[in-house]
py3Dmol code that shows the C-alpha trace and the ligand (Angstrom):
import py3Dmol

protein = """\
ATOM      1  CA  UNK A   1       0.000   0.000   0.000  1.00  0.00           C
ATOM      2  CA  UNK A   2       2.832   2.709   1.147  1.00  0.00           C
ATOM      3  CA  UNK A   3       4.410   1.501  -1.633  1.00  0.00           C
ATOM      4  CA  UNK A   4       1.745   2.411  -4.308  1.00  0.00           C
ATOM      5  CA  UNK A   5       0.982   5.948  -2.469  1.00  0.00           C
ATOM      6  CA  UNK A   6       4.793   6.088  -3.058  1.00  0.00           C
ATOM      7  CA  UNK A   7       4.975   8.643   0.063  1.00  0.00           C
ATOM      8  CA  UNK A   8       1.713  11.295  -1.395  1.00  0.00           C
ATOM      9  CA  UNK A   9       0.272  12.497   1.564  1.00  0.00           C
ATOM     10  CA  UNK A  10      -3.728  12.277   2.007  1.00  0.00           C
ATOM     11  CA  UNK A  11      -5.590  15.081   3.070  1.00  0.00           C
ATOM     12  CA  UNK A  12      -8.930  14.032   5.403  1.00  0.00           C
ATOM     13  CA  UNK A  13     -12.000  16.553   4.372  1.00  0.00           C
ATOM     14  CA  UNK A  14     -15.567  16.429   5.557  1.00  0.00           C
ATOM     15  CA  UNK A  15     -17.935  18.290   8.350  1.00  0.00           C
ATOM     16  CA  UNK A  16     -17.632  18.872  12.028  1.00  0.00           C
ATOM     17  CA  UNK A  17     -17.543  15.472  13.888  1.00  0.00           C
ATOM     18  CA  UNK A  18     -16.936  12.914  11.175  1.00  0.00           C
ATOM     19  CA  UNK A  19     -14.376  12.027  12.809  1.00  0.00           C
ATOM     20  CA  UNK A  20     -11.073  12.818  10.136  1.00  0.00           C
ATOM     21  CA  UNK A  21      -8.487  13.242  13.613  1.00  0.00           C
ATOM     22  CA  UNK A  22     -10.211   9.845  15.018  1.00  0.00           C
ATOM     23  CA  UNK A  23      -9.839   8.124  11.651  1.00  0.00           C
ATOM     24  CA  UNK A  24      -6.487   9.730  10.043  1.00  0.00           C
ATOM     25  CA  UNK A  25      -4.767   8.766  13.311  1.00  0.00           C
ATOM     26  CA  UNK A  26      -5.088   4.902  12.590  1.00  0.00           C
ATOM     27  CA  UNK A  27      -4.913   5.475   9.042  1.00  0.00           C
ATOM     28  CA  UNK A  28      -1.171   6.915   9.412  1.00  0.00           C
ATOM     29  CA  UNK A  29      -0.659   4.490  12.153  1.00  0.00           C
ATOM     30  CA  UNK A  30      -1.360   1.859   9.251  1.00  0.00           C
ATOM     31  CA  UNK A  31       1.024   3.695   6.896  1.00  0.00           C
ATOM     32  CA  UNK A  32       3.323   4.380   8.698  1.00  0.00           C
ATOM     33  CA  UNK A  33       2.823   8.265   7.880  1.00  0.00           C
ATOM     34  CA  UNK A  34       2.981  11.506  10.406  1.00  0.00           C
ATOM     35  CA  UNK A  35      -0.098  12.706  11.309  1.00  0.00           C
ATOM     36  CA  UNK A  36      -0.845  15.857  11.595  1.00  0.00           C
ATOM     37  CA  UNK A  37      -4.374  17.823  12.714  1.00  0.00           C
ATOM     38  CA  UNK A  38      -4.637  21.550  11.135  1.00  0.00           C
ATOM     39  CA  UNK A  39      -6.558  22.967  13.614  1.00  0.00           C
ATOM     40  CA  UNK A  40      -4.262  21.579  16.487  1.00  0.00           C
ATOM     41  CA  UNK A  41      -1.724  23.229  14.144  1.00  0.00           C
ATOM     42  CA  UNK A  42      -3.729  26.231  14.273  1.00  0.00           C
ATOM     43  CA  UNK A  43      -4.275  26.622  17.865  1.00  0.00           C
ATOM     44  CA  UNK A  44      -0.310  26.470  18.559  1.00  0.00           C
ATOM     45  CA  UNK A  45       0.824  29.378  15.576  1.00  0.00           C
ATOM     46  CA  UNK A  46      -2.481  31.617  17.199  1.00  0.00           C
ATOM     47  CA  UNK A  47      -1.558  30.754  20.877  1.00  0.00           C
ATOM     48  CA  UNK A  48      -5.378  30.514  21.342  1.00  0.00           C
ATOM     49  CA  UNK A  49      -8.032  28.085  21.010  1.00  0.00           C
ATOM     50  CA  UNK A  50     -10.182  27.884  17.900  1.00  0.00           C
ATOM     51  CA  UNK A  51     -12.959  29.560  20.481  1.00  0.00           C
ATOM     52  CA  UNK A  52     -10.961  32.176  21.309  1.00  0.00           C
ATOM     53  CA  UNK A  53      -9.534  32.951  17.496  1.00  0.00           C
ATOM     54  CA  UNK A  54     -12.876  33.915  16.165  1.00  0.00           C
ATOM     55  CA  UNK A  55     -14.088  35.898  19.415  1.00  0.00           C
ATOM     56  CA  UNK A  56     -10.859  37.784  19.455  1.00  0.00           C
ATOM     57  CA  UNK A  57      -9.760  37.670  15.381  1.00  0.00           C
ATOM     58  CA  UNK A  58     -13.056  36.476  14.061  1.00  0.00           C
ATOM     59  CA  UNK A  59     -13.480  33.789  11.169  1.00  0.00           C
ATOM     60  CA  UNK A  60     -11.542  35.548   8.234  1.00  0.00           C
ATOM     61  CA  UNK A  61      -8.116  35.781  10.313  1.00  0.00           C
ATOM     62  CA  UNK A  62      -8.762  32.192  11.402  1.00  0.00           C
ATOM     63  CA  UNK A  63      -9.377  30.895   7.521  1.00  0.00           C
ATOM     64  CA  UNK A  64      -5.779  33.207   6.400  1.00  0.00           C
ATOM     65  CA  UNK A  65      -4.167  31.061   9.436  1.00  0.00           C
ATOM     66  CA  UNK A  66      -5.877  27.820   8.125  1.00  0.00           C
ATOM     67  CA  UNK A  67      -4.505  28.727   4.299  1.00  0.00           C
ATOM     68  CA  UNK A  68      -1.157  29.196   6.108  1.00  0.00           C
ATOM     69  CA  UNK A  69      -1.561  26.299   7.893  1.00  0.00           C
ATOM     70  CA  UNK A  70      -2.394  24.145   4.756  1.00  0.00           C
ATOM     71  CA  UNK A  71       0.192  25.923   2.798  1.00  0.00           C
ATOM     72  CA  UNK A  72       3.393  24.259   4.698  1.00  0.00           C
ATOM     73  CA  UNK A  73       1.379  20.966   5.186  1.00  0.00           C
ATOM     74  CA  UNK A  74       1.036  20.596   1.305  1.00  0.00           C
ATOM     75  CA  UNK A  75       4.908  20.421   1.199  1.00  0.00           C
ATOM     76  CA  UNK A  76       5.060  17.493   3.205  1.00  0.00           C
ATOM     77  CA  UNK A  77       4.929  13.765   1.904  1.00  0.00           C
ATOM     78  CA  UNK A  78       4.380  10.679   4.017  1.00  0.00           C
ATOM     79  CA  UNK A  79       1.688  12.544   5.958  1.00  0.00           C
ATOM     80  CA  UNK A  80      -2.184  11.969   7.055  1.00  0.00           C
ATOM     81  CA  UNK A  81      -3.673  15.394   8.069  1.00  0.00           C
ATOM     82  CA  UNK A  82      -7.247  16.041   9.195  1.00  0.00           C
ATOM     83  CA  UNK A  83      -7.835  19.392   8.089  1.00  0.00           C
ATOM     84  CA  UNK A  84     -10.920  21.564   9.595  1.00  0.00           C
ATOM     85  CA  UNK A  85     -14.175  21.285   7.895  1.00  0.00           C
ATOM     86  CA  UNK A  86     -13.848  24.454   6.645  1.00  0.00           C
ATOM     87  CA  UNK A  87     -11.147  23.852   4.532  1.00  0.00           C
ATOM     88  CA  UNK A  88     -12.767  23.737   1.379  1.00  0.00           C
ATOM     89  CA  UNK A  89     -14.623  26.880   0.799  1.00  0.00           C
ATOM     90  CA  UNK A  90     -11.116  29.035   0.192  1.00  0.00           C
ATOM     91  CA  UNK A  91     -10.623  27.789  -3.784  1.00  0.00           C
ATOM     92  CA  UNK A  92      -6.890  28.598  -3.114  1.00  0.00           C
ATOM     93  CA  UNK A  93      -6.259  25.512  -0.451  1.00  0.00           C
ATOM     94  CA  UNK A  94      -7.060  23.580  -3.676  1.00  0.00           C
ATOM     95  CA  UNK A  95      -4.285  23.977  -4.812  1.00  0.00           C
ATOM     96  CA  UNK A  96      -2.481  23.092  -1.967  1.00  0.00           C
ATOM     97  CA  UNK A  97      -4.826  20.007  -0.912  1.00  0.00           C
ATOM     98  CA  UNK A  98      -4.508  18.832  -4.527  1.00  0.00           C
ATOM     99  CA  UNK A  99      -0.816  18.414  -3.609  1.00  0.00           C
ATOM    100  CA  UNK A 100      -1.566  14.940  -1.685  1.00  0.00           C
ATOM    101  CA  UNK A 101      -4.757  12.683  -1.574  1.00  0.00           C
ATOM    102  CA  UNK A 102      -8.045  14.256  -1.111  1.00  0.00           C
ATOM    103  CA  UNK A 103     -10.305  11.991   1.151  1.00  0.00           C
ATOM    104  CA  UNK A 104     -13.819  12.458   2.286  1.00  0.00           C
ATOM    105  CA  UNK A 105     -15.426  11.468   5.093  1.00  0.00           C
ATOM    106  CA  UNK A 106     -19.219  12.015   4.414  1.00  0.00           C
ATOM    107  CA  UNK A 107     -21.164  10.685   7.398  1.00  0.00           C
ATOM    108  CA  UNK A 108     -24.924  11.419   7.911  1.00  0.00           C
ATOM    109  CA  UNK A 109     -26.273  14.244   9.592  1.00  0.00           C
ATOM    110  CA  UNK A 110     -27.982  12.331  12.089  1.00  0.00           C
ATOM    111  CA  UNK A 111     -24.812  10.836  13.041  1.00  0.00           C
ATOM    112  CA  UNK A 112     -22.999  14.543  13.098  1.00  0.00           C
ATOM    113  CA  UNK A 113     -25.583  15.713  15.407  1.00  0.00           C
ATOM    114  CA  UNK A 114     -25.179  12.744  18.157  1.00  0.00           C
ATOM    115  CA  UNK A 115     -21.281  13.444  17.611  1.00  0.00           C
ATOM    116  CA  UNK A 116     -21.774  16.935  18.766  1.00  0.00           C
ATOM    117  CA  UNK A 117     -24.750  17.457  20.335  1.00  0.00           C
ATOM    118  CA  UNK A 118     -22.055  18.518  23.769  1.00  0.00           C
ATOM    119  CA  UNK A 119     -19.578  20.093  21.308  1.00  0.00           C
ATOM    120  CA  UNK A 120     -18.486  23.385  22.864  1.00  0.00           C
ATOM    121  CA  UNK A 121     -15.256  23.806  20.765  1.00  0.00           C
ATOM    122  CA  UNK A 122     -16.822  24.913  17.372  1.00  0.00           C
ATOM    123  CA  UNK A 123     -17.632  28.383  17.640  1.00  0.00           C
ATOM    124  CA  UNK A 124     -19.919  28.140  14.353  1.00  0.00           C
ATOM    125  CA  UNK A 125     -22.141  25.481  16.104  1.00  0.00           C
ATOM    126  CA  UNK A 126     -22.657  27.298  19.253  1.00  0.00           C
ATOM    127  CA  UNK A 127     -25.839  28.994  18.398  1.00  0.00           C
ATOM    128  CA  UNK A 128     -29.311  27.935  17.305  1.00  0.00           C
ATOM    129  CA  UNK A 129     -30.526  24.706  16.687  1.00  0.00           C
ATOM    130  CA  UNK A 130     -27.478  21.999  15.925  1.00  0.00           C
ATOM    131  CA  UNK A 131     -29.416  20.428  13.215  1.00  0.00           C
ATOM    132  CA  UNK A 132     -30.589  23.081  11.113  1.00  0.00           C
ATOM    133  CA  UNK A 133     -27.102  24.768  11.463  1.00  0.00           C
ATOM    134  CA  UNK A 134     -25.224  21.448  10.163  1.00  0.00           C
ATOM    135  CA  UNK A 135     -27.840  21.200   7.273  1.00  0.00           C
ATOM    136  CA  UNK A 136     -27.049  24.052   5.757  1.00  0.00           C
ATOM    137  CA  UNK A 137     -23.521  24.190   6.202  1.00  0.00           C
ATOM    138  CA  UNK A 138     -23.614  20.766   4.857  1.00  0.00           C
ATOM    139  CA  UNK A 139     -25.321  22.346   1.694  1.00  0.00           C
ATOM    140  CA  UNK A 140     -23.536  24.576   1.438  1.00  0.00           C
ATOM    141  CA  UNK A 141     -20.283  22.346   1.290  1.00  0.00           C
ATOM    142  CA  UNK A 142     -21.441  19.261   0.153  1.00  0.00           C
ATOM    143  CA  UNK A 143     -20.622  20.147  -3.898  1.00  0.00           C
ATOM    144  CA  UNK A 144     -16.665  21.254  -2.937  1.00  0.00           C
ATOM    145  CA  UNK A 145     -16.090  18.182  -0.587  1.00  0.00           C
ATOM    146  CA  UNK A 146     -17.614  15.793  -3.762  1.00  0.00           C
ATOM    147  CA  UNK A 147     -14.582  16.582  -5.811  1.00  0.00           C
ATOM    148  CA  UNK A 148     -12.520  14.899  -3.163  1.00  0.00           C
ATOM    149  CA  UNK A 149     -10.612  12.065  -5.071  1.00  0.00           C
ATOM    150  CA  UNK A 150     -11.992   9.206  -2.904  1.00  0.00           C
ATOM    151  CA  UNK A 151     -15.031   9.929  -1.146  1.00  0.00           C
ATOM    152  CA  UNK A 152     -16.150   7.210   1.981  1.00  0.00           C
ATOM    153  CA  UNK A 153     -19.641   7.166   3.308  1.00  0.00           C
ATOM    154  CA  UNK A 154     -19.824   6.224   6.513  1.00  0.00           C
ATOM    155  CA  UNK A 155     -22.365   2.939   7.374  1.00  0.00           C
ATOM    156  CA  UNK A 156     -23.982   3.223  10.478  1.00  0.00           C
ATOM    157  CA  UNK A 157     -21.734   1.243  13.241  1.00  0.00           C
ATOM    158  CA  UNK A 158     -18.154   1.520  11.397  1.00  0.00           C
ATOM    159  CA  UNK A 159     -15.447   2.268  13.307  1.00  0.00           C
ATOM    160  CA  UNK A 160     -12.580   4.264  13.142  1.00  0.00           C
ATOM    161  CA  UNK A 161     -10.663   0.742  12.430  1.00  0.00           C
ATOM    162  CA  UNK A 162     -12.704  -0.178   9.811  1.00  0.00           C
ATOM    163  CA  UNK A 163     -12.928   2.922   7.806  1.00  0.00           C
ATOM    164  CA  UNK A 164      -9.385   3.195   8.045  1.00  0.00           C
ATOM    165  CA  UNK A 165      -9.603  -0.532   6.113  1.00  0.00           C
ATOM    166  CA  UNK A 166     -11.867   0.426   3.521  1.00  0.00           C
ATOM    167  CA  UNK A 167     -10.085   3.670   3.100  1.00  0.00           C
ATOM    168  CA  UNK A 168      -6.577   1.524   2.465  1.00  0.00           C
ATOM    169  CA  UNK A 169      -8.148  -1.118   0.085  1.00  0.00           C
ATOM    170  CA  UNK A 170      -9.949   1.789  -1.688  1.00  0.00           C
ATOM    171  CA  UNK A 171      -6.626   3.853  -2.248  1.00  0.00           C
ATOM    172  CA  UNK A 172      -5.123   1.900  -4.900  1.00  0.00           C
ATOM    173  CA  UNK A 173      -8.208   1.701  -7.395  1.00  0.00           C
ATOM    174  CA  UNK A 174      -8.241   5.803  -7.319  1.00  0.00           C
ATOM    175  CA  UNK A 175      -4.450   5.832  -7.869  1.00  0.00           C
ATOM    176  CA  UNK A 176      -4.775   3.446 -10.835  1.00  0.00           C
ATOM    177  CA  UNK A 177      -8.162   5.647 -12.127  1.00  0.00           C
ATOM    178  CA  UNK A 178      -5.520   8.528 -11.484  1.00  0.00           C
ATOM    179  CA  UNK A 179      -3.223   7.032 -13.650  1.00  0.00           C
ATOM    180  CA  UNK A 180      -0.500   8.189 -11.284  1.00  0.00           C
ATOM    181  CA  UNK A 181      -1.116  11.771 -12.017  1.00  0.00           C
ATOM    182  CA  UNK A 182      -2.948  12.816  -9.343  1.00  0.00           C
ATOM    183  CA  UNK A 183      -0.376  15.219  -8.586  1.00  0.00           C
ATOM    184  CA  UNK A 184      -0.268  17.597 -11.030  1.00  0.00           C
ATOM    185  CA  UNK A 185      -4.578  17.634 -11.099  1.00  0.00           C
ATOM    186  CA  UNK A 186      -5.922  21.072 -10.835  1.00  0.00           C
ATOM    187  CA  UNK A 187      -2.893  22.321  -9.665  1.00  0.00           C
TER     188      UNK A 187
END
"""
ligand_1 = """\
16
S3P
C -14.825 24.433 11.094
C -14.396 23.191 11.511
C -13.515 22.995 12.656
C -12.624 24.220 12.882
C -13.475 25.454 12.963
C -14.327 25.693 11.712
C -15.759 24.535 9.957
O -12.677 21.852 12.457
O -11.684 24.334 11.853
O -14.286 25.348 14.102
O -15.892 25.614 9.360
O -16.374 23.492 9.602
P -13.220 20.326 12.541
O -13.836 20.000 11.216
O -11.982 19.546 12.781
O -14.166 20.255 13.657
"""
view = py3Dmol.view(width=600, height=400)
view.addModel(protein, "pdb")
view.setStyle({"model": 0}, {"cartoon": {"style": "trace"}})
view.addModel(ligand_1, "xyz")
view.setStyle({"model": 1}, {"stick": {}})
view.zoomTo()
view.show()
């Protein structure tokens, strides 16, 4: 498997709570890759939490650090990095998440909303109804995390272990549909 990712990284996408840190950690395990979280990343360049970024900053200094963030991930190879849900609505981290594997975790809402129904980390869940606030950021999103190169729908009862499995015997077929190239798409 390493062997046919011949060291590209692979970047974990997807909403709030489906569980890309959870997941990416045993994936890299499994690899033998680093793995690295963004907004952990984040939180260490700001010297704040996430919380306290967009009270203090607000969102659009938080999404520059994010870009920044991405920027010197997307130079690293060998790597698994959850990156924060967010991540696709700047069209320039494209370029920098097309530099590696683009993975997403699409797990139902229903699912999302038991995940972090006592989630007080996410500033943009923190008001009005959970639900109806992961809806539409789901519709929002949903479009720009489709043109991940492998997408992986969670099945109710999965765990971490086993999407890790299906997300390593799925890896080769996209490389092969890839033709290798996958590198130099959209970049
Ligand atoms: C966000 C997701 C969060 C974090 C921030 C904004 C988003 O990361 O980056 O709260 O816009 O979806 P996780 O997806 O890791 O929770």
């Amino acid at each position: 498997m390493t062997a046919s990712l011949q060291g590209l990284s692979i970047f974990l996408i997807g909403m709030m709570g489906s569980g890309k840190s959870t997941v990416g950690k045993v994936l890299a395990h499994h690899l033998n890759y680093r793995f690295f979280d963004s907004d952990v990343l984040i939180e260490k360049v700001a010297q704040q939490s996430i919380t306290e970024i967009f009270q203090d900053q607000g969102e659009t200094a938080f999404r520059e650090i994010e870009t920044q963030i991405l920027r010197e991930l997307s130079a690293c190879l060998r790597s698994v990095i959850a990156t924060g849900g967010g991540v696709v609505l700047e069209q320039m981290n494209w370029s920098h998440l097309r530099q590696g594997l683009i993975i997403w975790l699409d797990v139902p809402i229903d699912l999302l909303v038991q995940r972090l129904e006592k989630d007080r980390t996410r500033p943009l869940l923190q008001q009005g109804d959970l639900r109806a606030k992961l809806t539409t950021l789901l519709d929002q999103r949903k479009a720009l995390y489709g043109e991940a190169d492998l997408i992986i729908s969670l099945q109710a009862g999965q765990s971490p272990e086993q999407l890790a499995e299906l997300i390593l015997e799925r890896i080769p077929l996209v490389l092969k549909s890839g033709e290798g190239d996958l590198r130099s798409q959209n970049n």
